[in-house]
KEKE-574140 format. One record per residue (C-alpha): residue in three letters; x, y, z. Coordinates in steps of 0.5 Angstrom, whole numbers, plus 500, padded with zeros to 3 digits. Layout:
N
AlaXYZ
...
This chain:
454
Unk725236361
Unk728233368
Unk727226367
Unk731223372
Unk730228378
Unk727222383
Unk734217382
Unk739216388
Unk745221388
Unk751215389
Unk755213384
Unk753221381
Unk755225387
Unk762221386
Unk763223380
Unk762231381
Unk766231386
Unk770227383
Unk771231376
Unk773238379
Unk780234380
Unk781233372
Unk784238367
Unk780239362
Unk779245357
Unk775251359
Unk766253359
Unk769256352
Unk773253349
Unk769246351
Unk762250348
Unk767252341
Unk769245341
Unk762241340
Unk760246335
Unk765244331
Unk764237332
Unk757238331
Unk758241323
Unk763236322
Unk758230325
Unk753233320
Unk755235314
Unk751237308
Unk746230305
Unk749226300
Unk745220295
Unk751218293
Unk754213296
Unk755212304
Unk756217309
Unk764218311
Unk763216319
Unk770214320
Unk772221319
Unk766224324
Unk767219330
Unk768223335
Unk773221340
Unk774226346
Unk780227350
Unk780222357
Unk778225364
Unk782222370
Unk782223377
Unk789224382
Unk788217383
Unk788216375
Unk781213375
Unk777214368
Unk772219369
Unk766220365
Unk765225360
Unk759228362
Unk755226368
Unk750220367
Unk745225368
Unk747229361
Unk748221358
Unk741220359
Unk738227358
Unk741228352
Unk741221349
Unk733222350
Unk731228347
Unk735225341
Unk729221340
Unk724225341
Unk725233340
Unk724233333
Unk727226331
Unk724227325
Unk728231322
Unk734228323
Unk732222319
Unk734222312
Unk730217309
Unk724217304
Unk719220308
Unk714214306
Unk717209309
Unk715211316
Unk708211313
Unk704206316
Unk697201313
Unk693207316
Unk697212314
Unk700215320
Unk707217320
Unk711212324
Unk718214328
Unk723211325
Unk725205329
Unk719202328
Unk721200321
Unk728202321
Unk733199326
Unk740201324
Unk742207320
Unk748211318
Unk750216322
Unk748222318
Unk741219320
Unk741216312
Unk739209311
Unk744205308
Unk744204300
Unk745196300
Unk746192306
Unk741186307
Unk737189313
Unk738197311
Unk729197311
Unk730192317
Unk726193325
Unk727187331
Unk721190335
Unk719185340
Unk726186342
Unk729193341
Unk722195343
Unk721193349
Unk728196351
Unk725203350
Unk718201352
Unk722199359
Unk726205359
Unk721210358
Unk717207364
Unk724207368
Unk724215366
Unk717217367
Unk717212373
Unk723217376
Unk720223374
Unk712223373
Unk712226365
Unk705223362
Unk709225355
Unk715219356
Unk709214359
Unk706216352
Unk711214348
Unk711207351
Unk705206350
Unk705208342
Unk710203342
Unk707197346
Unk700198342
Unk703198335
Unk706191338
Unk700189340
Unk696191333
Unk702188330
Unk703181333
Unk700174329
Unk693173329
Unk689170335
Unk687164331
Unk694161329
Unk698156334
Unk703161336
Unk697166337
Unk699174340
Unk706174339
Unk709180337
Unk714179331
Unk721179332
Unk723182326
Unk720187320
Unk722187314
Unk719193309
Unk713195314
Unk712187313
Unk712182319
Unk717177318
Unk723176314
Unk730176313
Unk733171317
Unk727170321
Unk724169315
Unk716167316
Unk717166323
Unk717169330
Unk722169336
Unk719166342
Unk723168347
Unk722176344
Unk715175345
Unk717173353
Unk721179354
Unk716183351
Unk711181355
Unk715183361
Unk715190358
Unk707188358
Unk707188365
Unk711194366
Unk707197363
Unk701196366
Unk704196373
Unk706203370
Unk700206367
Unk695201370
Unk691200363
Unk689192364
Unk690192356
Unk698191358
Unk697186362
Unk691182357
Unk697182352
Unk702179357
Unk698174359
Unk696172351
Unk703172351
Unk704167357
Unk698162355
Unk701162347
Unk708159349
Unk705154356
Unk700151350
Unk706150345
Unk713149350
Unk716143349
Unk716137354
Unk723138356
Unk721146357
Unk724149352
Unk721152345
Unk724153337
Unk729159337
Unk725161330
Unk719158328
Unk713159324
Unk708162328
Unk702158324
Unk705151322
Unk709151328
Unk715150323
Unk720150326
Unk726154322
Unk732155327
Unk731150333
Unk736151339
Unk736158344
Unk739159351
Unk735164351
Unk728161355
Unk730165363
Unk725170361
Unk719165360
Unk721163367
Unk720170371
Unk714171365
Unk710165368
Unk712167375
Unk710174374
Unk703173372
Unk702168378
Unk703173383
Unk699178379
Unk694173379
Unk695169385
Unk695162383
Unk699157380
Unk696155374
Unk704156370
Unk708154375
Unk709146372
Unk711150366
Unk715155370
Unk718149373
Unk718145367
Unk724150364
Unk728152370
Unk729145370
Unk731144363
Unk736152365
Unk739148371
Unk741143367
Unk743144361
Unk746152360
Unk747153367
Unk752147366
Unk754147360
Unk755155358
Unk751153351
Unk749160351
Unk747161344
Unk741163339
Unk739170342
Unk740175335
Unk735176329
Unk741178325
Unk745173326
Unk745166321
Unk746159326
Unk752156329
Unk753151334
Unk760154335
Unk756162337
Unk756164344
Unk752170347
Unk751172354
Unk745177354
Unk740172356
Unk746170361
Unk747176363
Unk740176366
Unk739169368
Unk745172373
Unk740178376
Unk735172376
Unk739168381
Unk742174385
Unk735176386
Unk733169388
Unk738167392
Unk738164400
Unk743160404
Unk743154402
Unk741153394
Unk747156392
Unk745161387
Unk750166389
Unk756161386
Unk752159380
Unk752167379
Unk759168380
Unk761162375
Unk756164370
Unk760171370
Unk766168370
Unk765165364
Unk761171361
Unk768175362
Unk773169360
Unk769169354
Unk767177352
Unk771181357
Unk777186353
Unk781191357
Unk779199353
Unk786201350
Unk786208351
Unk781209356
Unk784204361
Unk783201367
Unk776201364
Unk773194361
Unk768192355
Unk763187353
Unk763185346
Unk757183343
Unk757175341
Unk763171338
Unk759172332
Unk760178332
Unk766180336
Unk766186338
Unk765191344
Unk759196345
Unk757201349
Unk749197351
Unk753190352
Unk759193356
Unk754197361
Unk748192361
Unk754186363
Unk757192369
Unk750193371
Unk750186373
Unk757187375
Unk754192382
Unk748186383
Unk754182384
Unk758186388
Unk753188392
Unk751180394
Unk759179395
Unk761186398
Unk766186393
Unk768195392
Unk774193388
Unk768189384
Unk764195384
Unk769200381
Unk770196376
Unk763197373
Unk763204374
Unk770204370
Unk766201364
Unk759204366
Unk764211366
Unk768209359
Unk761209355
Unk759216356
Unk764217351
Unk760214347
Unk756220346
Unk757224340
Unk756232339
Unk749232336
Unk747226342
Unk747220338
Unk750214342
Unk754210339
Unk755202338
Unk762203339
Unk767208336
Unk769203331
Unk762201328
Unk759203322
Unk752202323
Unk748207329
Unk743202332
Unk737204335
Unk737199341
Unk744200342
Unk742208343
Unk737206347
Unk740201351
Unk745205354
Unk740208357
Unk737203360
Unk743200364
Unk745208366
Unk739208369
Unk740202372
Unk746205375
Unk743210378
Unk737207382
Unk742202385
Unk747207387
């Protein structure tokens, strides 16, 4: 399956150019190689106790050019190949957990990240910890529904387009009723096949339903099925009738009592481009007060005080977190709106200057390339958050003309290849023992990012 054959060549044509000046091993001895890494990545399935991933991480040996550069341990292509048909050439097999998890209300056999959102990594679900039976699908979701579109869009396969559209309808079936105060909001987490739970307890997310609505869109820009663009703007109307007067909303709330259970979030931007999205589709104005109303509150107030915090499901409150997703793309959002004179371009540049004063860690081992960890609640570099920052990075370069600028993101965006496994598995990161859906798919998405911007 050629998923990716419309993209540009830049970044890649580089790269294969490049690489015929590496040592490495030969055809053989590299085929040899995987094999075995793929019997001791796969071994014989145990219901006792938890699967030795530290022992199967497989780390390979690094690439560099004659200028000493890292290079990528497989093309972005093969990345993206490979990491795809993981997810659907018989994923279904390689899933250890109990069959009737992935059964639904109507007795269809869902795929697992619909119920599951992390896993070991033998495919086993974890025996004891808290969000072992845990999804977060208006998030994790929409980062395959976006990318599906962004493979189907590259090559015409109508199977990748479906598979978006499953995971869009099971969204949009699954959201709250249409008669409660947050009405049509796909849920942010779900726990056991329940909507809700764990530390969202009975509420919703806001923000996710915004950034599933811009996933919405994609969709019916991609298929031109007005079911799509219906679910966006539900979404749209519900969070205009329950933003706050200073243009924000409750990080976790009841989505029936309007209770509120965690309060602050930076992470409003994507109401702001969903409001001027379904404007321009519908060519009126009717949200641009609301638009307004949080762009302000964004002006004012993160962008000025760099309190980018409330952005995970599975993170607890703290006035001392700090995340930098939603500021990643507020970033893109601020290139891509930028004149002479409003000064969105210095914004951008202090935005990120403040993401890599913050989050930035040189790779040891894999040098000069740079990772991103996740939040400092969870301090750790990962492969989405590192290629997700360096995409971000070749907007940047691109608005400054900065080519040392660019090399640095292709160095971070060449080190995460390395995150592939043997069995095509991408890791969160080689020290992590969970295998997340989102980070698997993530990688993807900014992967192709690289290349369409190449």
């Amino acid at each position: 399956m050629k998923l990716i054959k419309n993209f540009s060549r830049g970044i890649v044509l580089v790269i294969i150019i490049s690489t015929t000046m590496c040592k490495s091993v030969s055809n053989k001895n590299k085929e040899d190689a995987i094999t075995e890494s793929k019997k001791k990545v796969r071994p014989e399935h145990s219901f006792e106790g938890n699967f030795d991933w530290k022992s199967n991480m497989v780390i390979a040996d690094r690439k560099y050019d004659e200028a000493g550069m890292l290079m990528p341990l497989q093309s972005f292509e093969e990345t993206i190949e490979r990491g795809v048909s993981f997810l659907l050439d018989n994923h279904l097999s390689w899933f250890r957990g109990p069959g009737e998890n992935l059964i639904d209300e109507n007795k269809q056999t869902q795929m697992p990240w619909v119920y599951y959102s992390n896993l070991q990594h033998n495919g086993e679900p974890f025996p004891k910890s808290p969000d072992r039976f845990v999804s977060y699908p208006a998030f994790h979701h929409s980062l395959m529904i976006k990318s599906f579109i962004k493979l189907f869009n590259s090559s015409g396969d109508k199977r990748i387009l479906m598979e978006a559209k499953k995971l869009a309808d099971w969204n949009i079936t699954n959201s709250t009723q249409s008669d409660v105060a947050y009405a049509n909001m796909p849920y942010s987490t779900f726990e056991e096949k329940k909507p809700g739970g764990f530390r969202d307890k009975s509420g919703i997310m806001p923000d996710k339903a915004a950034i599933m609505s811009l996933a919405y869109l994609d969709l019916y820009k991609a298929s031109n099925d007005q079911r799509f663009l219906k679910a966006a703007e539900a979404i749209g109307k519900s969070l205009a009738k329950n933003q706050r007067p200073n243009g924000t909303w409750p990080f976790r709330v009841d989505p029936k009592t309007k209770t509120v259970i965690e309060d602050y979030t930076s992470s409003v931007i994507y109401a702001v481009m969903l409001f001027e999205n379904l404007d321009e589709l519908n060519k009126n104005h009717q949200y641009k007060t609301y638009r307004d109303r949080t762009w302000g509150w964004l002006m004012n107030g993160p962008i000025k005080t760099k309190e980018f915090r409330g952005f995970y499901e599975d993170i607890p409150e703290s006035t001392e977190g700090r995340t930098n997703y939603d500021c990643l793309d507020l970033i893109r959002y601020l290139l891509a709106n930028r004149t002479e004179s409003n000064g969105y371009l210095e914004i951008a540049l202090e935005l990120n200057a403040w993401t890599e004063e913050t989050f930035l860690d040189k790779i040891e081992g894999f040098e000069p390339a740079e990772g991103i960890r996740e939040q400092l609640q969870c301090n750790v570099v990962m492969g989405i958050h590192s290629l997700n920052w360096a995409s971000m990075l070749l907007d940047l370069a691109a608005a400054t003309a900065d080519e040392k600028m660019r090399n640095r993101a292709i160095q971070t965006a060449n080190y995460i290849t390395y995150y592939l496994q043997p069995d095509d598995r991408i890791v969160v990161g080689f020290q992590w023992n969970q295998w997340w859906y989102s980070c698997h798919i993530g990688v993807i998405l900014y992967l192709l990012d690289f290349l369409q911007k190449a």
